[in-house]
C-alpha positions in Angstrom: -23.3 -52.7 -7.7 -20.1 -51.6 -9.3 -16.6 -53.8 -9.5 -14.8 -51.5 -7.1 -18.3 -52.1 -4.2 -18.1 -55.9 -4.6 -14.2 -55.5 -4.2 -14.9 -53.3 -1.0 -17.5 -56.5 0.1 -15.5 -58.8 -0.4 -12.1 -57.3 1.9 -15.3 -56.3 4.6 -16.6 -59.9 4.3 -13.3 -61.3 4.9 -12.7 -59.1 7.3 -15.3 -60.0 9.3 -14.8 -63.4 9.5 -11.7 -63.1 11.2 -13.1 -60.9 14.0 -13.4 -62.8 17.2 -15.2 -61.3 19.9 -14.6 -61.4 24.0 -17.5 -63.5 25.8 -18.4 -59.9 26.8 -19.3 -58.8 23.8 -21.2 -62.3 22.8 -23.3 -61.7 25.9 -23.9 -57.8 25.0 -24.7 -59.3 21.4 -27.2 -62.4 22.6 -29.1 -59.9 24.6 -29.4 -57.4 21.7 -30.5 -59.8 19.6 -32.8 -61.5 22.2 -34.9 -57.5 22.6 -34.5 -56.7 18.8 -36.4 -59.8 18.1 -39.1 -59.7 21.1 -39.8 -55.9 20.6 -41.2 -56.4 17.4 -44.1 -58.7 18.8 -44.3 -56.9 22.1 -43.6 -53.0 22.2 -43.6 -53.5 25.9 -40.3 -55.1 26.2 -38.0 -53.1 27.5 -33.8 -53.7 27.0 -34.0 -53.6 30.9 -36.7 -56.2 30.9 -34.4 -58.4 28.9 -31.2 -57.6 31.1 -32.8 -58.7 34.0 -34.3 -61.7 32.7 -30.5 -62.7 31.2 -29.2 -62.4 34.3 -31.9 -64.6 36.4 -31.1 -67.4 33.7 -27.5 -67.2 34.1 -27.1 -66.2 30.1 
């Protein structure tokens, strides 16, 4: 990695860290994460499946 893409890195890192996302988007990003994860063990998770289940929970 060159000078100039650790630079770039760096501003993106920092960047980043100041972003602060709406509890919409924390929801929409939990439940992402929660059928990225499960659809690797079980190909028969669907992102509806997940919704669904989010919702009965209260999550």
């Amino acid at each position: 990695m060159t000078q100039q893409d650790m630079a770039a890195l760096d501003y993106l890192v920092e960047w980043a860290r100041k972003v602060r996302m709406t509890p919409e988007q924390t929801t929409a990003q939990r439940r992402s994460f929660a059928y990225g994860n499960t659809a690797i063990e079980n190909p028969y998770i669907t992102k509806q499946m997940v919704e669904e289940e989010a919702t009965r929970l209260g999550l």
